[in-house]
N, C-alpha and C positions, 0 to 999 in steps of 0.2 A: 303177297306173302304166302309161301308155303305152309304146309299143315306142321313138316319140323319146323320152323319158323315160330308159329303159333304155339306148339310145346317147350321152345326153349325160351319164348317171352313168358307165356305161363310160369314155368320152373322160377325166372328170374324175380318174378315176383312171389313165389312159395319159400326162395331164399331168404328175399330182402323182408319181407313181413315177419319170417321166423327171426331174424338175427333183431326188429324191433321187439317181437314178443321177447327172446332174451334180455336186451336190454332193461324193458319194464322190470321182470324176472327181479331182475339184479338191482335195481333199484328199491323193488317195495321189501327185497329178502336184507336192506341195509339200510330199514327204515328204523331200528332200533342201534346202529352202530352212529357212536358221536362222532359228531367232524363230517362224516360222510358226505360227499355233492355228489346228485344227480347226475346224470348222461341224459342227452336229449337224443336223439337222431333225427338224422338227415335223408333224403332219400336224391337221386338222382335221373334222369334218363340217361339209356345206353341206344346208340343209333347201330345201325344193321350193318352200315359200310364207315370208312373213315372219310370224313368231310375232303380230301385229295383226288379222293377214286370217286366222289361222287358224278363228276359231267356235270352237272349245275341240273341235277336229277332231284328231285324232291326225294328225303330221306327218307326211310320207311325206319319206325324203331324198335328195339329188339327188347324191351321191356325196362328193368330196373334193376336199380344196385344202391345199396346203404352206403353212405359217408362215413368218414371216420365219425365217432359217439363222440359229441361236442361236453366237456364236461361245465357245469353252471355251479358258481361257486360265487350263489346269493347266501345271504347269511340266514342261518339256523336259528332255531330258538332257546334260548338258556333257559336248561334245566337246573333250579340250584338241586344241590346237595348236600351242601355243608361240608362234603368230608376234606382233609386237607390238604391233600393230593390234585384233587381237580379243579382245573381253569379253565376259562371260555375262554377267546379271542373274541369281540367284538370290532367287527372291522377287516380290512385289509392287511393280510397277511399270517406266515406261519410260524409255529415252533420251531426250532434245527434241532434235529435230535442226531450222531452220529454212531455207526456201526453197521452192522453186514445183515443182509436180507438177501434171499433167495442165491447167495452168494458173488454178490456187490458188495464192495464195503465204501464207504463213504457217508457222506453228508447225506439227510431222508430230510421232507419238511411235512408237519401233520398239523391238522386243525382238533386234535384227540389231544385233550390236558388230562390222561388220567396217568399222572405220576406218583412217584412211590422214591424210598431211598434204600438203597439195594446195601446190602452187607458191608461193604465200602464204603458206605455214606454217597455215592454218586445219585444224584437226579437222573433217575432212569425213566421211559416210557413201560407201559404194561410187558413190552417187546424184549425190555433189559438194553435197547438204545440209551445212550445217555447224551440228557440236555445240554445243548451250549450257549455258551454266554460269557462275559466277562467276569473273572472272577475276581475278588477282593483278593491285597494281599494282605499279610499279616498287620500294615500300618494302615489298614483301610481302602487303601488306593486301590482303583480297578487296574486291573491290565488291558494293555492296550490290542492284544491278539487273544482272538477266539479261541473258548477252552472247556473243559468239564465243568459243570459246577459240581463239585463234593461240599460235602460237610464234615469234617473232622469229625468223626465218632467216642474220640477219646472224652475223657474229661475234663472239661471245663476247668482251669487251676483258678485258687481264687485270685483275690485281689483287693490288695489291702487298702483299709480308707487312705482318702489324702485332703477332704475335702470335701465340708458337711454348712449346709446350707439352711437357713431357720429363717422364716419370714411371719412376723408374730406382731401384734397392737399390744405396747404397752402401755396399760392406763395413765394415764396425765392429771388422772386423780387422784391414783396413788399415795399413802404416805410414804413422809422419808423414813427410811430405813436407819434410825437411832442406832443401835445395837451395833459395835464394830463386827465386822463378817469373820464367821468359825465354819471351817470346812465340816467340822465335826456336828455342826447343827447347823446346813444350811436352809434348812426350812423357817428356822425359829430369825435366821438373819438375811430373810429377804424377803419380796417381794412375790416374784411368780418365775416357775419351772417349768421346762419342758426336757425330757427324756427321750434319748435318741439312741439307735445298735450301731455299732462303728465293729468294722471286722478288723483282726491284724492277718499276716503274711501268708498263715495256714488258713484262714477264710471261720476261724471261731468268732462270734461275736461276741461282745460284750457291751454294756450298759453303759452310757455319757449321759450327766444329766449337768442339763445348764441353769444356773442360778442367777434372776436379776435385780439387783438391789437399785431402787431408787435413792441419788445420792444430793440432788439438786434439783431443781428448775429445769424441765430438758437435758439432765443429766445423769443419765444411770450406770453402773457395772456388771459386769458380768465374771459368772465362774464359773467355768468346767470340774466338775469331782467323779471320779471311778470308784468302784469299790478297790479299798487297799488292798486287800487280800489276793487280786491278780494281778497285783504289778508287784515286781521285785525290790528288792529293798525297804520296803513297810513293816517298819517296826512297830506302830502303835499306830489306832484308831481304825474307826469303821472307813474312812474315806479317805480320797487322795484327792487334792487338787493340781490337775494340771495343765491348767490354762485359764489365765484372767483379763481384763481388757475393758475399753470406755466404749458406750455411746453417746451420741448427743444429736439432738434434734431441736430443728428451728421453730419459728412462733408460729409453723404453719402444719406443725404436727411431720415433718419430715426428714429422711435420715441426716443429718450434716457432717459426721465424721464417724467415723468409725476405728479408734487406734487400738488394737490389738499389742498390747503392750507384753505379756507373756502369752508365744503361741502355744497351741498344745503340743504339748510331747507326752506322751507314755510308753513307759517300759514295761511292757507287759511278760508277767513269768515264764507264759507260754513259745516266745519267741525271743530270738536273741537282738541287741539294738533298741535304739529308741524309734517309737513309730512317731512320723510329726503329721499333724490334720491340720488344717488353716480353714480357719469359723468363717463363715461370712453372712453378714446380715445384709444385704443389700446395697446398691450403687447408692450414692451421695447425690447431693443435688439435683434429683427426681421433679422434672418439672410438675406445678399443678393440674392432677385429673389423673395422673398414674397411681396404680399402686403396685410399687414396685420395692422389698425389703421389707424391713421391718419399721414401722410407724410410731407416735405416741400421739392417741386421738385420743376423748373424752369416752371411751367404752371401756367396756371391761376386757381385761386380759384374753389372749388367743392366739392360736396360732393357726395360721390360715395353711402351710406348707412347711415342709422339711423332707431335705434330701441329701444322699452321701452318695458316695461313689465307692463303695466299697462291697465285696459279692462273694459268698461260701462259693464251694467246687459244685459245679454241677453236668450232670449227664445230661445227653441228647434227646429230647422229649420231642421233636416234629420238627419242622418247617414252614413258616408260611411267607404267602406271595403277593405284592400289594397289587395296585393297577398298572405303576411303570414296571411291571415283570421284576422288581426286587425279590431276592431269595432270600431270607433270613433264618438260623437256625434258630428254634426255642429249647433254651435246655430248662432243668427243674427247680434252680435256683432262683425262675423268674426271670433271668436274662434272654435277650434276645442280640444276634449277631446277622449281620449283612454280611450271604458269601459271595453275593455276586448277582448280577443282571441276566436274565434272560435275553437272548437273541431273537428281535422278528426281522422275519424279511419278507419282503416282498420281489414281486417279480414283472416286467413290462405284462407279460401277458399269461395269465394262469391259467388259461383255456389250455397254453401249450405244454401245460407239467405234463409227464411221465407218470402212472399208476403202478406203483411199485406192489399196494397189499397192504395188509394191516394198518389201513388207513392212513397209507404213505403216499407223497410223491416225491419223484426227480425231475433236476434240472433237464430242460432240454434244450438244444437251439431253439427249437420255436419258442420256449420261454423266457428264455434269454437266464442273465446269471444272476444270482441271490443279492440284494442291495439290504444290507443287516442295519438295523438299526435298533433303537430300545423301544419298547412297548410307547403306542400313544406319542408317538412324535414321528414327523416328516407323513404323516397320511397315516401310519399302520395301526394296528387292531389294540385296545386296549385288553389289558387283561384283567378279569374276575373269577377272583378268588372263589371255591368253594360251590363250581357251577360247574357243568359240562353241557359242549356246545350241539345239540338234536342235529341227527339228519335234514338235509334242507328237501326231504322228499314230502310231497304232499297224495296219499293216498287218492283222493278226490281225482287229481289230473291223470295220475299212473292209471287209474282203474278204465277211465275215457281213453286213455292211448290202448290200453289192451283189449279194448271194445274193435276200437280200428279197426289196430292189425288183424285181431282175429277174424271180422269181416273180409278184409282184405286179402286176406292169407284164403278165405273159403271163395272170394269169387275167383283168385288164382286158381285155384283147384276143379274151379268148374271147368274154367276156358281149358284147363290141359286135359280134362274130362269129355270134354265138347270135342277138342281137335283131335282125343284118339276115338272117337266114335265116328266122327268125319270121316278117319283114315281106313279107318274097319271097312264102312263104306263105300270108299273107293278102292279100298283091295276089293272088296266082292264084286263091284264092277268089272272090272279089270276078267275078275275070274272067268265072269261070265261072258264078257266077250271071246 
């Protein structure tokens, strides 16, 4: 081997050592970016002739050269945060976020959940990419083609009761209730009351109180009253009743009928039309060891639950993200709405993604093409809410790899140190002859 020989193996290895020290570099300066995976590097021998031209000559070799930076996409550590933008992926595979970077536009996949909802209500990345996924339509149903997920930002319209539910023990020891029933004094002509909000069409509420008189053995009545004064037509009295009806219960303390004889209607002043609700105390014939409806057991009065389906207008107050990559908006009224699924995908081989930046990748032949599926099913990464996923860098190994190299990189520097003092040497030779 020549003394060029010996400087241009030197060199090759002052390259390949420096392009490792980069790589470390870039590794421990993206130990504080989430989603991040490491680069490993590779290193290579490079022979002096091509194995054709050899003669069956033993090679001589010409030093080294780095491999493409294999990238390692072991999973990271969740960091929670609380806040409610940010997701981890636990597991295999990525977000799809779509839009244009370095000026590509297309589909990006990133292990970075730090999202936000941009002036459009769209689920955007820090980047202003925006997430895709299946979104709900307006009857709930997802769509079957990949899409933005938004949030309507408008306001929430209400939505008037239809359908108010009471699950309550009524004492079985009870007395009968003498006294025929006066809307005008139903406290003085019954038994026990519970008071419920019913909204009408503009999303105002107002006050339902149910009255229940014990009338037999296992058999009570019931009475809806409003105040008169905000329904129409109320000529006299503090109260209106507008919905009366039976229950009965068998020797085992459980519901057996339930006849709803006048359902409720109110006319309330504030809107036009009658609004109708339908009471319901629970399913009939309740096998023993359930408690399911309303009961009459030997305790005192209670009521375990009550619910209605009715909701004021409300504005858009956040977003949150369960584990299957569900979106849901939260607006101020307390309600909350599913606009759609998030997209994971995974890939045959993610060694083979493309390094787009901002904590992106792209498709590439070697990775083969994006297989979408929903968070937590078919193998892919579940999602956690209110975390972001650490760099998978471990300072400890980077700091040992940059020991290496920088050895390595110094005894390259000898031998090219060595073989031009060699060469110095042999010019003076030369001279002197």
């Amino acid at each position: 081997m020549s003394i060029r020989q010996v400087r241009s193996t030197a060199i090759s290895g002052l390259h390949a050592n420096s392009d490792g020290l980069a790589i470390v570099g870039d590794n421990l300066a993206n130990i504080n970016t989430p989603g991040f995976k490491e680069q490993r590097t590779s290193f290579e021998d490079v022979l002096g002739r091509s194995l054709l031209d050899s003669g069956g000559q033993q090679q001589s070799g010409a030093g080294t050269r780095i491999c493409a930076p294999r990238q390692v996409f072991s999973q990271g550590n969740l960091a929670v945060t609380g806040a409610q933008g940010d997701v981890a992926l636990s597991g295999d595979g990525f977000l799809v976020v779509r839009g244009t970077v370095g000026g590509v536009t297309g589909d990006f996949y990133s292990r970075a959940g730090q999202l936000r909802l941009d002036r459009d209500g769209y689920l955007v990345n820090p980047d202003g990419l925006v997430v895709q996924g299946w979104a709900n339509r307006s009857d709930g149903i997802a769509t079957a083609s990949l899409s933005a997920l938004r949030v309507v930002t408008a306001a929430l319209p209400p939505r008037a009761t239809t359908t108010l539910q009471v699950c309550a023990n009524l004492d079985a020891n009870a007395s009968l209730s003498e006294a025929a029933w006066d809307p005008q004094l139903p406290t003085n002509t019954s038994n026990f009351s519970t008071s419920l909000e019913v909204y009408d069409s503009l999303g105002q509420v107002h006050n339902l109180d149910v009255y229940f008189r014990k009338v037999g053995a296992g058999s009570w009545q019931w009475h809806a009253v409003v105040n008169a004064a905000e329904t129409a037509g109320a000529t006299s009295g503090e109260f209106r009743e507008v919905g009366s009806g039976s229950l009965s219960f068998g020797g085992n303390g459980r519901l057996a009928a339930s006849a709803v004889t006048n359902p409720i209607t109110i006319d309330f002043q504030s809107v036009p039309g009658d609004q109708r609700i339908s009471l319901d105390f629970g399913p009939t014939g309740v096998p023993d060891g359930l408690a399911l409806g309303c009961s009459q057991y030997a305790r005192s009065f209670g009521v375990s639950s009550q619910t209605q389906d009715g909701y004021s207008s409300g504005a858009v107050a956040g977003f949150e993200i369960d584990g299957t990559g569900l979106v849901s908006a939260r607006y101020t009224n307390g309600e909350n709405f599913a606009i759609g699924s998030m997209a994971i995908a995974r890939f045959r081989a993610n060694e083979g993604l493309g390094r787009a930046g901002n904590g992106l990748w792209m498709a590439t032949n070697e990775s083969g093409t994006a297989a979408l599926g929903s968070a937590n099913s078919g193998g892919r990464a579940a999602v956690t809410h209110g975390a972001i996923e650490s760099a998978n860098v471990s300072v400890s190994t980077e700091l040992v790899e940059l020991i290496v190299y920088q050895s390595a990189f110094n005894a390259s520097s000898k031998v090219f140190a060595t073989a031009n003092a060699m060469g110095d040497a042999l010019g003076d030779v030369g001279r002197r002859d």
